[in-house]
N, C-alpha and C positions, 0 to 999 in steps of 0.2 A: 135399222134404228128402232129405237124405245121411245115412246112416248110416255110422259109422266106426268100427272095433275095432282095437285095436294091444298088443300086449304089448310091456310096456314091458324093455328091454334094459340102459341105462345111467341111472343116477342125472339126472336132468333137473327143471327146473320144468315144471309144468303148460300151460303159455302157451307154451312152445318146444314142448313134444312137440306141442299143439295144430296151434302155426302151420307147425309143419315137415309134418303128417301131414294137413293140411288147405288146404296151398298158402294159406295167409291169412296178414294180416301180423299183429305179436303184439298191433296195441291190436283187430283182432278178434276175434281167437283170446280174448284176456280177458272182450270183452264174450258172445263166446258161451258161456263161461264164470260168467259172471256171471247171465244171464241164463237158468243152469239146464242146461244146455245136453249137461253133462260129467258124467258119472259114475267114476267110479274102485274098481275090486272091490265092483260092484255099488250104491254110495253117493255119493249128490249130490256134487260138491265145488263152490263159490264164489269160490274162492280164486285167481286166476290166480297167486300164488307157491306154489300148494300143489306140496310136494318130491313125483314120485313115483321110485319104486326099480324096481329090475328084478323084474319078475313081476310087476307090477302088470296090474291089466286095465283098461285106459281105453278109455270106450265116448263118442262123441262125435256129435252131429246135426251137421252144418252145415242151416242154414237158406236157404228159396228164397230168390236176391236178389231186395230188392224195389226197383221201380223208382223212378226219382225222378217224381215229382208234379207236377214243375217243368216247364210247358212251354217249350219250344224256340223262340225269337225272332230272327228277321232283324234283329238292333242293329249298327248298324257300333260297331266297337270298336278301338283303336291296338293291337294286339298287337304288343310291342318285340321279345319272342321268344320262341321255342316250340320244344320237342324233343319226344322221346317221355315225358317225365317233368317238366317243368315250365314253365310258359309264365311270361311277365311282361307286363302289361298296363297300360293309360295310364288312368286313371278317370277319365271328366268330373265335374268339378261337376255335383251336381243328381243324380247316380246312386245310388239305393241299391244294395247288393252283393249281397242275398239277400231273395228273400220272405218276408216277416212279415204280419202282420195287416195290409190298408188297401195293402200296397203288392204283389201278388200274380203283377206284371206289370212289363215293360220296365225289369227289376234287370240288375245283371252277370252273374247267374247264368244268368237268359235268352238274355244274348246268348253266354255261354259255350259252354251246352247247344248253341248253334246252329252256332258257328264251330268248334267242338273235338270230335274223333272218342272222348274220354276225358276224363274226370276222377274225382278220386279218392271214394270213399263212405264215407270217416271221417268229414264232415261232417255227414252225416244226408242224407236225402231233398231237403231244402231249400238248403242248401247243400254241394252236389257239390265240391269243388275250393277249398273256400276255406278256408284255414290262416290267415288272419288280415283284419281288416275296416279299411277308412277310413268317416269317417260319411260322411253322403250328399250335405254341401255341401263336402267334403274333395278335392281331385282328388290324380290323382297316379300311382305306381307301384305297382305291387300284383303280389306273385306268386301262381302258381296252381299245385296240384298237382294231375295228371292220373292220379298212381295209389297208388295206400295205401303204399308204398313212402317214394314222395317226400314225400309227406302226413306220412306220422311223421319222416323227417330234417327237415324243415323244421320241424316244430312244435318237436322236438328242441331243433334248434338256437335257435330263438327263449328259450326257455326254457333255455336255456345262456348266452346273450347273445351269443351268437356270429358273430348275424346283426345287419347294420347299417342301420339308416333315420333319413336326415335329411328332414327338412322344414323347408322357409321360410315363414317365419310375419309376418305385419305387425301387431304391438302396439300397444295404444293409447298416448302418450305416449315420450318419449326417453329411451332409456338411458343410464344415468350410471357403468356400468363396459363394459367391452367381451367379457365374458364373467362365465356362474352357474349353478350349480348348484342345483337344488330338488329336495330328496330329501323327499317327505310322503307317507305311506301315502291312499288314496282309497280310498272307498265309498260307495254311495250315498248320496243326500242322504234323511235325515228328514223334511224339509219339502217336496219335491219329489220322487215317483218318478223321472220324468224325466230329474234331474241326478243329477250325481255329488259330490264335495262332499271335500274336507281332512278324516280321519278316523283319531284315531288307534290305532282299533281295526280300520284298514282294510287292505287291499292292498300291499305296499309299492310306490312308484313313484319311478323316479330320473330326471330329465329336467336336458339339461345343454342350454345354451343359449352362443351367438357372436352380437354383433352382427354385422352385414354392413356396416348402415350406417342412421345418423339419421335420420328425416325430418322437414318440420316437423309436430309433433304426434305423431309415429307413429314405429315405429321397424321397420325390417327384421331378423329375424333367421334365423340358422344354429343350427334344434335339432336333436338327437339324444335319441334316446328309451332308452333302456337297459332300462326294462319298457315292456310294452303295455296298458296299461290304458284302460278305456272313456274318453272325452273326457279323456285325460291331459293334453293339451299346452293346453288349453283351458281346463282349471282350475286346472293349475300356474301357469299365466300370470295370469289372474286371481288366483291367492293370493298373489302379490308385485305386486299393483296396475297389471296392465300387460295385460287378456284382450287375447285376439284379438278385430281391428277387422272389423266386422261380423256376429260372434258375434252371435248370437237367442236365446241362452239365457244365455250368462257375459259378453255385452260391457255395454257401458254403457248406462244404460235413455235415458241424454239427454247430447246435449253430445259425443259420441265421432264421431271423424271419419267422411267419408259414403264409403263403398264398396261397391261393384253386390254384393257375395259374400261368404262366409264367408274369411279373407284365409289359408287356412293348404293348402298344396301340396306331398304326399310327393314329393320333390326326386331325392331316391336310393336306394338299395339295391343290398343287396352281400351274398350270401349262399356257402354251399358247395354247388354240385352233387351232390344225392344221390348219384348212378350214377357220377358221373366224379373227385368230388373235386377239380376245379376251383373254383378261387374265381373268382365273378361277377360284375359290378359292373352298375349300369343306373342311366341317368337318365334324370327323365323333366321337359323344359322345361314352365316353368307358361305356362297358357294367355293368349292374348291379352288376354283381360278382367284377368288377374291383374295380368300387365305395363304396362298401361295405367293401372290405379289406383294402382300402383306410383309409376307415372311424374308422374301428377298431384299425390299427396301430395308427391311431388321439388319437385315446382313451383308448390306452392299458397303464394299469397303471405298472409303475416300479418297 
C-alpha cells in the first residue's frame, strides 16, 4: 500500500484532489474513498463529494492492485478494432462475456485477458474491460475498454444515451405497423429469479423498434435500445405479443416457429472516442446460421 499526504491549496471535492494526487480515475478515487480509505484533518471522510478548503490535511492509502482471478485463454475472437483505449469485438452465439458461477472458463473475458495487453479494472477482478454485457445466446458487437479512462467515458456516455446499439431481432408473428415504441419500466420477475418481467416499480426502459421486413410467421426487425437493461429487448418484445423466436425463456412454450438460436444479433454501434472525440461507427454482420434461418422462414411455404 501507498501512503499519500497533500495539503490542500484550492477549494476542490474530495474525488478530484483524490484522483489528481493519486494518478486514478475519479470512480476510483471514490471507491477508495468509500472504502475508508481517506482521512481529512485527521477524520474519516466517506463522501467522495466531501468539499475540502485550502489547509485541509488529506491523508490517503492507495491500495495494492489486485490482480484479476481470471485466467488468460487462447479463444479466437473477431476483434473489429483496437487502439490503446478501446477495442470492439464480434461475440459469437453461445459465449458468455464474463465468469460467474457454473461458467468459470472459455467467457469473453478469457479470451480478452489473452489477446489484449490491457484492460480497464472498473469492472472488478471478474470482469476487466467490460462496460456493458450481450447474453450468452446474443451475438454481435460489443466494445471493450482497456483503461479506466475509457471505462468511465463509455459507461458515461451509455447513461447519457448518447451512444447507439441497434439489433436485429426475428419476432414471433407479423407486424401490422412498420414501426413502435415500448417505453415499460423492468425488474425482475417475482415468479422467477431468472427473468425479468414489466414492472411498474421497475427500471425505466425505452426500446423503439423498425420493421425491415415480414416473414411468413415471423417478422424481421431494426431495434434500438435507448436504456440497457437486463433481457430488455426480450421482454419488451414479449410484452406486445411478438418475443423473440427461439427465446428459452420469453418465446413461446409451443407452436412458435423452429430456429437452430436465440434470433436476436447486436448489428451496430456507434459511440464517441474517449481520447480523440471522434465519433465511431461499427458493424458487425450476423452470422451464417442467423442468415440462414433467416432465409428459410423467407421461404417457408404455408
Amino acid at each position: 500500500m501507498q501512503k499519500i499526504e497533500k495539503t490542500v491549496l484550492i477549494d476542490m471535492r474530495l474525488d478530484v484532489l483524490v484522483s489528481l494526487e493519486g494518478d486514478a480515475s475519479r470512480s476510483q478515487a471514490a471507491k477508495w474513498i468509500a472504502d475508508g480509505l481517506c482521512q481529512v484533518n485527521g477524520k474519516t471522510v466517506l463522501k467522495a463529494g466531501f468539499s475540502v478548503k485550502p489547509g485541509d490535511r488529506v491523508v490517503f492509502t492507495i491500495p495494492d492492485a489486485v490482480e484479476s482471478t481470471v485466467e488468460k485463454e487462447d479463444i479466437p475472437i473477431d476483434i473489429l478494432y483496437e487502439d490503446e483505449d478501446v477495442a470492439v469485438v464480434d461475440k459469437p452465439c453461445g459465449m458468455v462475456v464474463h465468469p460467474a458461477a457454473g461458467n468459470e472458463s472459455g467467457t469473453l473475458v478469457n479470451a480478452l485477458l489473452f489477446a489484449m495487453d490491457s484492460l480497464s479494472g472498473i469492472g472488478g477482478v471478474k470482469r476487466p474491460g467490460i462496460v456493458h454485457r450481450l447474453d450468452k445466446d446474443t451475438s454481435g458487437v460489443m466494445m471493450v475498454a482497456k483503461n479506466d479512462m475509457a471505462h468511465e467515458s463509455l459507461s458515461r456516455q451509455l447513461s447519457e444515451r448518447t451512444m447507439e446499439k441497434h439489433y436485429l431481432a426475428v419476432v414471433e408473428g407479423v407486424m401490422k405497423t412498420e414501426e413502435g415504441e415500448i417505453d415499460k419500466p423492468l425488474g425482475r420477475s417475482k415468479k422467477d429469479r431468472k427473468k425479468m418481467a414489466v414492472d411498474p416499480e421497475g427500471r425505466e426502459a425505452l426500446t423503439r423498434w423498425k420493421l425491415v421486413e415480414n416473414l411468413r410467421d415471423a417478422a424481421l426487425l431494426d431495434v434500438h435500445i435507448l436504456t440497457g437493461r437486463t433481457h430488455q429487448i426480450r421482454v419488451h418484445m414479449q410484452s406486445i405479443h411478438h418475443p423473440l423466436a427461439g427465446d428459452p425463456l420469453y418465446g413461446l412454450s409451443k407452436g412458435g416457429v423452429r430456429v437452430p438460436r436465440l434470433m436476436l444479433h447486436a448489428h451496430t454501434l456507434a459511440f464517441t472516442h474517449p481520447r480523440t472525440g471522434e465519433r465511431l461507427h461499427f458493424e458487425a454482420k450476423p452470422p451464417k446460421a442467423y442468415l440462414d434461418a433467416v432465409e428459410r422462414l423467407r421461404n417457408r411455404k404455408g
